[in-house]
BAFI-3210 file (N, C-alpha, C; in Angstrom, 3 decimals, decimal comma, padded with zeros to 6 digits):
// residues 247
n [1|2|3|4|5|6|7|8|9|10|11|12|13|14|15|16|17|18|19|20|21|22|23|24|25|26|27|28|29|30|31|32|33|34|35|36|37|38|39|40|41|42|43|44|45|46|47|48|49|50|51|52|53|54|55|56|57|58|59|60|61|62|63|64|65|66|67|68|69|70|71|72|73|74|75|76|77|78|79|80|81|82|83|84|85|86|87|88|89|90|91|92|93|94|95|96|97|98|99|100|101|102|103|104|105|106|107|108|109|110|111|112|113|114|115|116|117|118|119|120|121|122|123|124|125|126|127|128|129|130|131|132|133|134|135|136|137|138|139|140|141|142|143|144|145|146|147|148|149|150|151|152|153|154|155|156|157|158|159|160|161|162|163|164|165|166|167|168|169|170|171|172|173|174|175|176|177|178|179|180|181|182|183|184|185|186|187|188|189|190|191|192|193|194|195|196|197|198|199|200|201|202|203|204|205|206|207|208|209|210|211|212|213|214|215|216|217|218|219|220|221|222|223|224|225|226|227|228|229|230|231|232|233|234|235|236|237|238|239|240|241|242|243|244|245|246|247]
n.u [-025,796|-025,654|-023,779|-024,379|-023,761|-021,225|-017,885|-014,658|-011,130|-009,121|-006,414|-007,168|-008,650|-007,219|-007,548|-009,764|-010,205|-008,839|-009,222|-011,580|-011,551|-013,583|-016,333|-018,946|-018,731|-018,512|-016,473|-012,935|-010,820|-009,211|-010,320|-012,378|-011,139|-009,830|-012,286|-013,469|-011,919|-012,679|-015,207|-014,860|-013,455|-015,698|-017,807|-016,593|-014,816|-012,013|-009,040|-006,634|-002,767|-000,799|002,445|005,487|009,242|009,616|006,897|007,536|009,530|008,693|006,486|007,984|009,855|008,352|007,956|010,642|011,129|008,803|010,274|012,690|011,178|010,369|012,579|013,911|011,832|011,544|009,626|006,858|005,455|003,407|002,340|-000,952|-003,575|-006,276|-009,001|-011,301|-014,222|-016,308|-019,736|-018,761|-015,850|-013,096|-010,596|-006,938|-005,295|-001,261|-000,264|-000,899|-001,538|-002,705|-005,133|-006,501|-007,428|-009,599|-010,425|-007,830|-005,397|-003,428|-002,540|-000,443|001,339|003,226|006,040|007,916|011,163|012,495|015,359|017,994|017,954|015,328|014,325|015,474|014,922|011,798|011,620|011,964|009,445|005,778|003,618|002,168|-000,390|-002,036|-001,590|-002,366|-005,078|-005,419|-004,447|-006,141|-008,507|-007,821|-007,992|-010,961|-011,913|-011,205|-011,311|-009,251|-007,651|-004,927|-002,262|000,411|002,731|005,072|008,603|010,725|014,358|015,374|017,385|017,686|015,502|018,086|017,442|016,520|018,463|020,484|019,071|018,878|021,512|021,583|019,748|021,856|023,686|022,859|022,606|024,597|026,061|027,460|028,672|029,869|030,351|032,772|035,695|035,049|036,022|034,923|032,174|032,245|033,033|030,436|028,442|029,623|028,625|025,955|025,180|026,334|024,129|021,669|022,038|021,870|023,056|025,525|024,335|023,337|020,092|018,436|018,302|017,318|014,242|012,278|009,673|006,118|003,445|-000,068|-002,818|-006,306|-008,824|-011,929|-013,568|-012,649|-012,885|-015,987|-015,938|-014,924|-016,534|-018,927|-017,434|-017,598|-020,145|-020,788|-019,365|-020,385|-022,487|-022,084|-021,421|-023,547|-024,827|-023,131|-023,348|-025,947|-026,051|-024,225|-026,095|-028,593|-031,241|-031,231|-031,914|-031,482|-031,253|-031,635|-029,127]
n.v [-010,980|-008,104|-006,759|-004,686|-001,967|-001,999|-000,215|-000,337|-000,377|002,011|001,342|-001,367|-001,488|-002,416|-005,302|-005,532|-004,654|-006,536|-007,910|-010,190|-013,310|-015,018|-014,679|-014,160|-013,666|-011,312|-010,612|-011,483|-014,430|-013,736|-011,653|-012,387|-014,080|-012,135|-011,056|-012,984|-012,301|-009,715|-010,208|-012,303|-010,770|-008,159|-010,240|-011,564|-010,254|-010,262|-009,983|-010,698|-011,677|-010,552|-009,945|-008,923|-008,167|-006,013|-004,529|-003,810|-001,661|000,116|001,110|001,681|003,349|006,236|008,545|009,423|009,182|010,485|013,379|012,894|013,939|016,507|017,469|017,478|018,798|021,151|021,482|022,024|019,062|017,559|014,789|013,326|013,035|012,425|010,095|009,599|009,083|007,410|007,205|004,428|003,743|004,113|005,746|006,762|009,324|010,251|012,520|015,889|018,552|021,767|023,586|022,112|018,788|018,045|019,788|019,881|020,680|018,070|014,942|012,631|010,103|007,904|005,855|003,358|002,328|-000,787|-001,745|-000,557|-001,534|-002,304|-000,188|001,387|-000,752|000,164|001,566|000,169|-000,470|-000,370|001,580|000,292|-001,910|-002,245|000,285|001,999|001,889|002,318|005,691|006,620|005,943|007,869|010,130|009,966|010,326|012,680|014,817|016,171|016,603|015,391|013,028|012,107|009,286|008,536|006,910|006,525|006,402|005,560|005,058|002,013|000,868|000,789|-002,018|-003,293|-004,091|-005,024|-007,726|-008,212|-009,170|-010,889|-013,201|-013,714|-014,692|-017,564|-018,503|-018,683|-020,691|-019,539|-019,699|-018,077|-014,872|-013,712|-011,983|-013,289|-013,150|-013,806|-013,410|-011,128|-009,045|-009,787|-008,743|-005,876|-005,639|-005,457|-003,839|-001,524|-002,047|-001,172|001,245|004,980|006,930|008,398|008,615|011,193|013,376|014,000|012,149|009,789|009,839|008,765|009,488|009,194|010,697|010,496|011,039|012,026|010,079|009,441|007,972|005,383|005,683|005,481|002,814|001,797|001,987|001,195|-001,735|-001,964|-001,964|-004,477|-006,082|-005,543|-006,943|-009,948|-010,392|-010,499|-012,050|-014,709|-014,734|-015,211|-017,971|-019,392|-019,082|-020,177|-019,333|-017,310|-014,155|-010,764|-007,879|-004,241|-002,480]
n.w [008,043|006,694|003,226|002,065|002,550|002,624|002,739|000,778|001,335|-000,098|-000,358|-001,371|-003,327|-005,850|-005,827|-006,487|-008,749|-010,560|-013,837|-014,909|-016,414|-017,207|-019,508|-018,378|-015,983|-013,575|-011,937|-010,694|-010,382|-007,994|-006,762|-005,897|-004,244|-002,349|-001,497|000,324|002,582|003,025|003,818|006,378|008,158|008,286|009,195|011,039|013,007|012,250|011,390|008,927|009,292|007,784|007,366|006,409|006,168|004,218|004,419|007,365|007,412|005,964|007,203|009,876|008,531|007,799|008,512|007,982|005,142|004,321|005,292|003,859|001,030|001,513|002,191|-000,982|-002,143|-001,487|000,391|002,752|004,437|005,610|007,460|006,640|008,885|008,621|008,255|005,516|003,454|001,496|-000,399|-001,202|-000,574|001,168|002,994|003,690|002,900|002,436|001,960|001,108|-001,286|-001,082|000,116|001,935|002,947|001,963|-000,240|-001,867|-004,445|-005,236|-004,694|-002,744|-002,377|-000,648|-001,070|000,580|-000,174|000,169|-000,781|-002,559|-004,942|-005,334|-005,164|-007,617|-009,598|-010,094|-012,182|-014,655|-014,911|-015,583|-013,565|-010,947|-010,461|-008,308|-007,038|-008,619|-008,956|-005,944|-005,746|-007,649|-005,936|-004,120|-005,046|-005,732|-003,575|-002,702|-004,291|-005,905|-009,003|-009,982|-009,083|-006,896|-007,255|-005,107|-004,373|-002,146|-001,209|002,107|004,990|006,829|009,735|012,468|014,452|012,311|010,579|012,188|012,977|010,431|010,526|012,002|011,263|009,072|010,330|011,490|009,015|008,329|009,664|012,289|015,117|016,564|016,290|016,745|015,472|013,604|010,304|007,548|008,461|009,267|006,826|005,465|007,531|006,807|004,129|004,343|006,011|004,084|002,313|003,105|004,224|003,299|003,337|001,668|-000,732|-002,419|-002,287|-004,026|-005,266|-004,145|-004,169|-006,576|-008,735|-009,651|-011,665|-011,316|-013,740|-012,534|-013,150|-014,459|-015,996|-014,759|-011,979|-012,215|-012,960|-010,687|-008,803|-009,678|-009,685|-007,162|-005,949|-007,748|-005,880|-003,087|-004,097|-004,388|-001,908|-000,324|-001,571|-001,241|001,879|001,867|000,565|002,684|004,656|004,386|005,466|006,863|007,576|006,133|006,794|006,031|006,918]
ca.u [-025,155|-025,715|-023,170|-024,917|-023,185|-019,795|-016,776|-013,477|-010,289|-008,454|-005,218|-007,091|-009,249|-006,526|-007,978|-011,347|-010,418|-008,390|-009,793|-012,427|-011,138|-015,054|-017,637|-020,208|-018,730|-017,416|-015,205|-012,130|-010,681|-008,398|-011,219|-013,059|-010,296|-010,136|-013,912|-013,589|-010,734|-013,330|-016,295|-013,965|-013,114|-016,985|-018,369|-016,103|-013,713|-010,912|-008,018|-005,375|-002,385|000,437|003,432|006,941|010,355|009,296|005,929|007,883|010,113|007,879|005,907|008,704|010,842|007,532|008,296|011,796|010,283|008,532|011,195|013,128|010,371|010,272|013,908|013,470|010,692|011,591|008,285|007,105|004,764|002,641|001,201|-002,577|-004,306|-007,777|-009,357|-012,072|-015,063|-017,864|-020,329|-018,332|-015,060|-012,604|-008,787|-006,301|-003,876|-000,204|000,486|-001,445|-001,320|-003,675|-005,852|-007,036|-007,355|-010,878|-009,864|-006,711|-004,510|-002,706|-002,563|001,512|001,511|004,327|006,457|009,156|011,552|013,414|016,682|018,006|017,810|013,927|014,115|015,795|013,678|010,655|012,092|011,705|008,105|004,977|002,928|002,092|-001,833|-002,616|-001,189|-002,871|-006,189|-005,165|-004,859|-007,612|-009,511|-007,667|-008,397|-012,001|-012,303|-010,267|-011,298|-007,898|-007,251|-003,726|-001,440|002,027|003,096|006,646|009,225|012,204|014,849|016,236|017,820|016,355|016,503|018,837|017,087|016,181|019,518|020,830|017,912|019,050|022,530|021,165|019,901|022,125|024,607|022,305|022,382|026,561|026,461|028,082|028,461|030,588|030,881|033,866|037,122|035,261|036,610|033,770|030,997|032,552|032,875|029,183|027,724|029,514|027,809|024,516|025,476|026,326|023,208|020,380|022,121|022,134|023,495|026,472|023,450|022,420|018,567|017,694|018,981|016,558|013,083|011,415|008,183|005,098|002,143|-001,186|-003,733|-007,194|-009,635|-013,253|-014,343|-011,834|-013,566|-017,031|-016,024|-014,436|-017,829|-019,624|-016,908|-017,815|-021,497|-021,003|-018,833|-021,518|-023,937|-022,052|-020,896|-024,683|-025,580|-021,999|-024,196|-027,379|-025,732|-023,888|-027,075|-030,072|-032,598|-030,964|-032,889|-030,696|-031,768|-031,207|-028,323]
ca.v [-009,669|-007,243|-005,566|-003,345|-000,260|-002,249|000,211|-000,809|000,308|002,303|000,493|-002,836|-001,820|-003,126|-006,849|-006,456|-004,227|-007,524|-008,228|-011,883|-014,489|-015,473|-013,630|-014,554|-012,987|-010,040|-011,381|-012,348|-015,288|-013,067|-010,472|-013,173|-014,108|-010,764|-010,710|-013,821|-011,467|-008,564|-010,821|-012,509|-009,077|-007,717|-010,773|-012,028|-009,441|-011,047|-009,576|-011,908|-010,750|-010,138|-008,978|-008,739|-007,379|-004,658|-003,664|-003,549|-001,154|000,888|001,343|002,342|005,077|006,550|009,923|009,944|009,278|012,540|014,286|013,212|014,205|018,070|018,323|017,199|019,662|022,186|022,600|021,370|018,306|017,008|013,008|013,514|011,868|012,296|009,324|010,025|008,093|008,149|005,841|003,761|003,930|005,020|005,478|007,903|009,637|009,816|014,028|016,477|019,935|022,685|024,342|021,213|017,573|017,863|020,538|019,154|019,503|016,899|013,652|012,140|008,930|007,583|004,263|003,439|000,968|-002,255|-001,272|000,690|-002,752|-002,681|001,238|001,413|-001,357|000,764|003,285|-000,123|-000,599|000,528|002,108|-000,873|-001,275|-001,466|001,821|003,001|002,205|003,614|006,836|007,030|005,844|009,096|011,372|010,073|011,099|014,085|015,810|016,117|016,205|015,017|012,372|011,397|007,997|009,055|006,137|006,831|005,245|006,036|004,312|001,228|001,370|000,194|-003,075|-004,404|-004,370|-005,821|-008,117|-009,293|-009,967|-012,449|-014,314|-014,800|-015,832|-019,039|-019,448|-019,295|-021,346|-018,605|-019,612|-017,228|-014,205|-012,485|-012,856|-014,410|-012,419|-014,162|-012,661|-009,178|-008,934|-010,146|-007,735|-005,169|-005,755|-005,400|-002,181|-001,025|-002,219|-000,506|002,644|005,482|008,415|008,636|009,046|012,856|013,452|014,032|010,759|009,154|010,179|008,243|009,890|008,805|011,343|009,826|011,567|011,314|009,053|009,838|006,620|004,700|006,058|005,247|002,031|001,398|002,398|-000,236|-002,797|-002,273|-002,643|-005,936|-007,148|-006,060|-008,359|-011,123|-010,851|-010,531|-013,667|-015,350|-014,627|-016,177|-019,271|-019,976|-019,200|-019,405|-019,317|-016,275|-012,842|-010,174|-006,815|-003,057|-001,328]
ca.w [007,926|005,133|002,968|000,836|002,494|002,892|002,058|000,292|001,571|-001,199|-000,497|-001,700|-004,789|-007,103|-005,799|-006,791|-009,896|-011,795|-014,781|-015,014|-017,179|-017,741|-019,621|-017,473|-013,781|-013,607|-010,805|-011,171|-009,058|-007,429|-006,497|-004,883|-002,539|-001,418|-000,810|001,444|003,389|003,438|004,582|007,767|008,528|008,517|010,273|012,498|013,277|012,304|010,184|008,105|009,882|007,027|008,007|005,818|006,608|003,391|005,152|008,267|006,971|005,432|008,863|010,700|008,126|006,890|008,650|007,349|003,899|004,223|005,717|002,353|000,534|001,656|001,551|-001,852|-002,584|-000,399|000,713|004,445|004,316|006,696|007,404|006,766|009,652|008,328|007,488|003,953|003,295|000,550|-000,485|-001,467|-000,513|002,548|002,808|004,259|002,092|002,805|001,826|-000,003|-001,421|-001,368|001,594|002,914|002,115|001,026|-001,391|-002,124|-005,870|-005,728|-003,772|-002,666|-001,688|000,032|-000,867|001,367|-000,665|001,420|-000,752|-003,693|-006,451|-005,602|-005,420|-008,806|-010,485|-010,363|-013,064|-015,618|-015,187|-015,025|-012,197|-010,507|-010,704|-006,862|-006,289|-009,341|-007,950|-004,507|-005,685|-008,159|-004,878|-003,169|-005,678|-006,085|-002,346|-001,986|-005,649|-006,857|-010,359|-010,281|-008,010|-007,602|-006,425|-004,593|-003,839|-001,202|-000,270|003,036|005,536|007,063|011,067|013,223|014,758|011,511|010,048|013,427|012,457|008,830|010,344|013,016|009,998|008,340|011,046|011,607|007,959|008,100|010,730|012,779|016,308|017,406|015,243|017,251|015,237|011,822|008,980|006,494|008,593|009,521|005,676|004,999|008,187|006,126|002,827|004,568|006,301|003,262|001,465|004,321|004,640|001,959|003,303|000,403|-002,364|-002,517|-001,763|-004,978|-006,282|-003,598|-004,505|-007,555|-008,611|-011,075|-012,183|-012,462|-013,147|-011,992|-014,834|-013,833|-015,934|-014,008|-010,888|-012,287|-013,016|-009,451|-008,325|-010,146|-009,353|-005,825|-006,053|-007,945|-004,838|-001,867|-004,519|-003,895|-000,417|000,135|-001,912|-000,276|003,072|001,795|000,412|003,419|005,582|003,408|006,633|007,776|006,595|005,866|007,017|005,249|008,113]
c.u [-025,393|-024,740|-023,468|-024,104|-021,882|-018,716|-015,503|-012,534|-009,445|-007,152|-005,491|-008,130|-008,042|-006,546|-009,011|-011,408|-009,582|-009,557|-010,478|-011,973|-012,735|-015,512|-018,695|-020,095|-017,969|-016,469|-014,410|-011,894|-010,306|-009,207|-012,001|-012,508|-010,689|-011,292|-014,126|-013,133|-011,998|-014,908|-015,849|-014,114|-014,398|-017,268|-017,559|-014,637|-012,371|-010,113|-006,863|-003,972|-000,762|001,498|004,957|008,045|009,780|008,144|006,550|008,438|009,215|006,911|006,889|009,259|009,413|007,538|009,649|011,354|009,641|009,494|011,845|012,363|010,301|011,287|013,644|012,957|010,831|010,214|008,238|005,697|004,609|001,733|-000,021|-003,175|-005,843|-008,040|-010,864|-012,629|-016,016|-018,530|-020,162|-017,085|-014,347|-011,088|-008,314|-005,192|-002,690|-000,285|-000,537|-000,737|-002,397|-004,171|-005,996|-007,305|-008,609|-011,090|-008,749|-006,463|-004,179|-002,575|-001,092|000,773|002,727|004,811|007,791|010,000|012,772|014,898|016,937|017,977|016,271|013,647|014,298|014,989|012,308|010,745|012,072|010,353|007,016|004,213|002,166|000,448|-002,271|-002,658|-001,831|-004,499|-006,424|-005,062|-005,710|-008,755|-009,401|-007,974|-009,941|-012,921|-012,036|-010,836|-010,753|-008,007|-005,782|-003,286|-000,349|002,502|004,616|007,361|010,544|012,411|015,883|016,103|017,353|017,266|017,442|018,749|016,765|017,485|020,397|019,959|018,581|020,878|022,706|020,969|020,889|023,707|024,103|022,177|023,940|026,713|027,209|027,968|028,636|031,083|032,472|034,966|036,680|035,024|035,513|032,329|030,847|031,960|031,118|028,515|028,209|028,865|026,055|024,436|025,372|025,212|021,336|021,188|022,120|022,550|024,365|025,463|022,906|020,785|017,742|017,757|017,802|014,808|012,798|009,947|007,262|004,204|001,265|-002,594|-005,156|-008,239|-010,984|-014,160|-013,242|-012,607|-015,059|-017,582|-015,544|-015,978|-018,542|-019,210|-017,615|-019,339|-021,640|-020,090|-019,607|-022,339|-023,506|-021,409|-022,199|-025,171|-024,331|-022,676|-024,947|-027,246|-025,194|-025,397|-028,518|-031,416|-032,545|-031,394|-032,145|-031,458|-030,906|-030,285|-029,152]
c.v [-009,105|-006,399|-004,904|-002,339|-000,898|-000,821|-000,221|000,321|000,684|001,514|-001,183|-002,605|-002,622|-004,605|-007,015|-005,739|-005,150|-007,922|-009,525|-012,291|-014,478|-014,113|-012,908|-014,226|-012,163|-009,867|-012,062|-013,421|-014,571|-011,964|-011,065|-013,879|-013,322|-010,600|-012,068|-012,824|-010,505|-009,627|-011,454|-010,956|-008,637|-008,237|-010,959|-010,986|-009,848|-010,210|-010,836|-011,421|-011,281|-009,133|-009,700|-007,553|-005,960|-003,728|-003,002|-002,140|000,426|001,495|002,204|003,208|005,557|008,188|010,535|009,904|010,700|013,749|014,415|013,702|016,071|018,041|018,637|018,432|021,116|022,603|021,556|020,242|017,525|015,820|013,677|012,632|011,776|011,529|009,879|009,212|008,308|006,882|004,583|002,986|004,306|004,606|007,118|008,300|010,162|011,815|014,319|017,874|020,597|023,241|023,401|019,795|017,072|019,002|020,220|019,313|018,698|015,814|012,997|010,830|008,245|005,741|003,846|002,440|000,349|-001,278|-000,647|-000,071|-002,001|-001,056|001,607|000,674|-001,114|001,586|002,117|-000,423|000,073|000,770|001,141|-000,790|-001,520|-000,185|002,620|003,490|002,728|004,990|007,502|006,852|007,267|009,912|011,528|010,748|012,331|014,980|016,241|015,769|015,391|014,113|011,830|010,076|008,138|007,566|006,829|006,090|006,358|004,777|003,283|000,726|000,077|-001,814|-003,543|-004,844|-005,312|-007,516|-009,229|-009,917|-011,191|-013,362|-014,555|-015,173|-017,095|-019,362|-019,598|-020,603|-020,743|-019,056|-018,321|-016,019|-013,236|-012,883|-013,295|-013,279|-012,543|-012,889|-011,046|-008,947|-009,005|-009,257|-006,562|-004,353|-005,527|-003,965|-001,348|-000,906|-001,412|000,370|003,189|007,330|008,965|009,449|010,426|013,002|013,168|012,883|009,418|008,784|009,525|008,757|009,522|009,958|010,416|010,455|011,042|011,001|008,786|008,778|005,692|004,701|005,345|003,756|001,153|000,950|000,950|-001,624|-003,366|-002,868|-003,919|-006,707|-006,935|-007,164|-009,712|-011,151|-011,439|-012,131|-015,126|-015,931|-015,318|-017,612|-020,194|-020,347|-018,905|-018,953|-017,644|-014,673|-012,114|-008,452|-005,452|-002,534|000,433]
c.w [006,534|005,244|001,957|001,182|002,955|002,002|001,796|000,511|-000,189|-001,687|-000,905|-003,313|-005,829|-006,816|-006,543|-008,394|-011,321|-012,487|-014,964|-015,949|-017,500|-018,338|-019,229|-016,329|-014,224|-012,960|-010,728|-009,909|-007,967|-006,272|-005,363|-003,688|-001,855|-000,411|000,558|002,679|004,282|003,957|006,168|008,069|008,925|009,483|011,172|013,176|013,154|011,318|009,900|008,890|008,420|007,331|006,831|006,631|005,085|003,737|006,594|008,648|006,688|006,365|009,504|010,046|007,237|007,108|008,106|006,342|003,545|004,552|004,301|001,345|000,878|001,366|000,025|-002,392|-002,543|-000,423|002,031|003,886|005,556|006,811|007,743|007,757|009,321|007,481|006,830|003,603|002,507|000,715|-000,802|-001,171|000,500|002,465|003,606|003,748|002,494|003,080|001,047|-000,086|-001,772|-000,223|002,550|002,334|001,747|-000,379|-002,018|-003,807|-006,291|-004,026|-003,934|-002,345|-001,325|-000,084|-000,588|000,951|-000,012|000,939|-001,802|-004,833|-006,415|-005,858|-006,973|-009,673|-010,764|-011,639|-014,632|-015,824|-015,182|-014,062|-011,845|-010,181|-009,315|-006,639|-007,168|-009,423|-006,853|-005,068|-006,689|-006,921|-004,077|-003,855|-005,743|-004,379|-001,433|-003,515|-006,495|-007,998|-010,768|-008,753|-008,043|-006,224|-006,184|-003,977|-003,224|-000,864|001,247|004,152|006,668|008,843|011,593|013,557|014,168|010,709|010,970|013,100|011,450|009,468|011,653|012,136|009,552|009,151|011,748|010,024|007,561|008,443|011,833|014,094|017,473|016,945|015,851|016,032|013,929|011,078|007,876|007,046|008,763|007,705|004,953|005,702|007,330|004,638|003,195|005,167|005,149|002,143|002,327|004,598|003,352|001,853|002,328|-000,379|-002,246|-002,689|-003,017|-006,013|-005,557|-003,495|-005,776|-007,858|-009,820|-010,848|-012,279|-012,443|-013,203|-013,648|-013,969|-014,392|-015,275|-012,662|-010,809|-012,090|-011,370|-008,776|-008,128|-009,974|-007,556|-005,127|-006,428|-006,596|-003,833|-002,414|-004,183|-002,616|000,217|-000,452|-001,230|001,402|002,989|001,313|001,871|004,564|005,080|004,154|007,325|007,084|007,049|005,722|006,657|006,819|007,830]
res [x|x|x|x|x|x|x|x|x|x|x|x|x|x|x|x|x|x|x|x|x|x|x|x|x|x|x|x|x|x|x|x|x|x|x|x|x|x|x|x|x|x|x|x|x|x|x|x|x|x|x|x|x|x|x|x|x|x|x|x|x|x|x|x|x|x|x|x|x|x|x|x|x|x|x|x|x|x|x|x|x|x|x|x|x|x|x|x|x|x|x|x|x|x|x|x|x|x|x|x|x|x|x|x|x|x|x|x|x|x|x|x|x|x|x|x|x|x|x|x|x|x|x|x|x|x|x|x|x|x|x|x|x|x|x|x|x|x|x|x|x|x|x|x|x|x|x|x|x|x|x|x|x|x|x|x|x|x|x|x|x|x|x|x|x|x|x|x|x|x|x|x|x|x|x|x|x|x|x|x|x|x|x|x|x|x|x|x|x|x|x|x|x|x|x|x|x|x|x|x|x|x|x|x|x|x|x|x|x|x|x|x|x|x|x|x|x|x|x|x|x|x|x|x|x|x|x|x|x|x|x|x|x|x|x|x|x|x|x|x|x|x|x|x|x|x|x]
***
């Protein structure tokens, strides 16, 4: 198999863009996991299948997320379904603004947070460098000069909260929850911790600026070329007999 014209999803450059420990590879360890990930994936159709209760989450309130997000704004916003591909590169961005999302100002991206600790603990760090490669990847494919990485919290549904308090009545020991005072008390604390209607809209939104870095881009570029080189020599080591033809 040849990946000379392999493309990297935007939502994963911040694997192959960690920094090498060596002099001598430009690849960090970390980068080269990944590239195992993205070689399975190519040849054998296979995906890793990762799944969390915070991706879960984030799947299912991603339209309320936007909904809070216009209130918010007051402007109307619409999930982009058009997936965006260059030579390099392919991803599908969350929201934009402008005529169209190949003209596009500005690039949203959407991050739906589990609860309001992890919501709040964004506001001590900095812009977390996956996401900061994701939307240098969206800007480098949409044209945008500017992008804002948006966190909301809103309320996390029904059947997963139902969900967290199944757990942890096998981790009480709960046989029988009718009648126990401990667990009412504890289902309440979780109610109270996955809903957030009290907090006023504008208290719910978290937003970063970043804007777009055209050697950042350049260098993405070049990151990506050095990872088809070794998927391709990855290929020829495993199968050195096997001749590897231009797609």
């Amino acid at each position: 198999m040849n990946f000379t014209n392999t493309h990297f999803r935007c939502s994963s450059l911040g694997n192959i863009m960690t920094e090498s420990r060596s002099k001598s590879d430009p690849l960090s360890e970390t980068t080269k996991t990944h590239l195992i990930d993205v070689y399975v994936a190519n040849k054998y159709g296979r995906q890793e299948d990762i799944q969390s209760k915070f991706i879960e989450k984030g799947l299912a309130v991603e339209e309320d997320s936007i909904t809070l997000y216009s209130r918010v704004k007051k402007e109307y916003f619409k999930k982009n379904e058009k997936h965006l591909a260059n030579q390099y590169i392919k991803g599908t961005p969350d929201l934009f603004s402008g005529e169209s999302i190949m003209s596009a100002d500005l690039i949203i991206d959407i991050k739906s947070s589990w609860d309001i600790y992890t919501f709040m603990r964004v506001l001590t760090k900095d812009v977390n460098k996956m996401y900061y490669w994701q939307l240098q990847g969206y800007m480098a494919l949409t044209g945008a000069r500017s992008a804002k990485l948006a966190y909301c919290l809103v309320n996390t549904p029904d059947v997963m909260i139902e969900d967290e308090k199944r757990k942890l009545m096998y981790r009480m020991g709960v046989i029988d929850p009718t009648g126990n005072k401990l667990f009412d008390e504890a289902c309440e604390k979780i109610e109270a911790s996955m809903r957030f209607d009290d907090i006023p809209l504008d208290e719910r939104l978290i937003e970063f600026t970043i804007d777009r870095n055209d050697d950042d881009i350049q260098k993405m570029y070049k990151r990506v070329e050095e990872c088809r080189e070794w998927l391709n020599k990855f290929e020829s080591d495993r199968f050195p007999n096997l001749i590897i033809h231009e797609d």
